[in-house]
N, C-alpha and C positions, 0 to 999 in steps of 0.2 A: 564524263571524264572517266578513265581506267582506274582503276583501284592499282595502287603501288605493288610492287613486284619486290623492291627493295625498301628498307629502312634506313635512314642515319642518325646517328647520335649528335646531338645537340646536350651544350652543358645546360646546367638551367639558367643560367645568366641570359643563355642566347633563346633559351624557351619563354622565359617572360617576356622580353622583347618582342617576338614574337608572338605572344599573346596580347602585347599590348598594340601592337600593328596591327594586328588580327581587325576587318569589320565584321558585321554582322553576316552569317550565310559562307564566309569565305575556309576554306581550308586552308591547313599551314603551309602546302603546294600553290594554294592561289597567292599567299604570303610571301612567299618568297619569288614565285614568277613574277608580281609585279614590283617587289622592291628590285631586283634584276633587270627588270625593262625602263625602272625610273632612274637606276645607276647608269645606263645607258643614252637617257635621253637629257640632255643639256639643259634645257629648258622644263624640264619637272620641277614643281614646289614653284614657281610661277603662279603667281594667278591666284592662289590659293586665300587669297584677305577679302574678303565683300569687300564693294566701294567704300561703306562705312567703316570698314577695319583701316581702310589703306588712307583714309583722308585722316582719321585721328593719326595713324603715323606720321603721316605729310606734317601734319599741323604740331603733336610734339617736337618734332624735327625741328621744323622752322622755329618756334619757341625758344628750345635749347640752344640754336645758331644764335639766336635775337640775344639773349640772356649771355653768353662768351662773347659776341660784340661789344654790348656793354661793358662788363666787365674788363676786357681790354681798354676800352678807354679810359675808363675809372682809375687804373692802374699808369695808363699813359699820363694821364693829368696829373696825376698823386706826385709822378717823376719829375 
């Protein structure tokens, strides 16, 4: 990669964040190229849960649905 020709200022609000996006090896130019190419692409942040991430959300999900069913009826009967 070319070494910058030019500079810009970032407040440091936008430098932490940057820091915090930042992976391991990447420069603040690789930091910002790909947060620009993920603003672009519709489908980024997809995909991003392992199965095991995505199935415990499925399953709190359906839980909390299960639990406001109930609830509705409790309240139906009560009436």
């Amino acid at each position: 990669m070319a070494t910058a020709d030019e500079q810009i200022r970032v407040s440091d609000t936008v430098k932490r964040e940057l820091d915090r996006r930042r992976r391991e090896g990447e420069s603040y130019n690789d930091v910002l190229q790909r947060m620009l190419e993920d603003d672009r692409d519709l489908m980024a942040g997809f995909g991003r849960w392992s199965d095991e991430q995505a199935d415990r959300a499925r399953e709190t999900r359906e839980k909390s649905k299960q639990k406001s069913k109930d609830r509705m009826r409790r309240l139906a009967d009560d009436e």
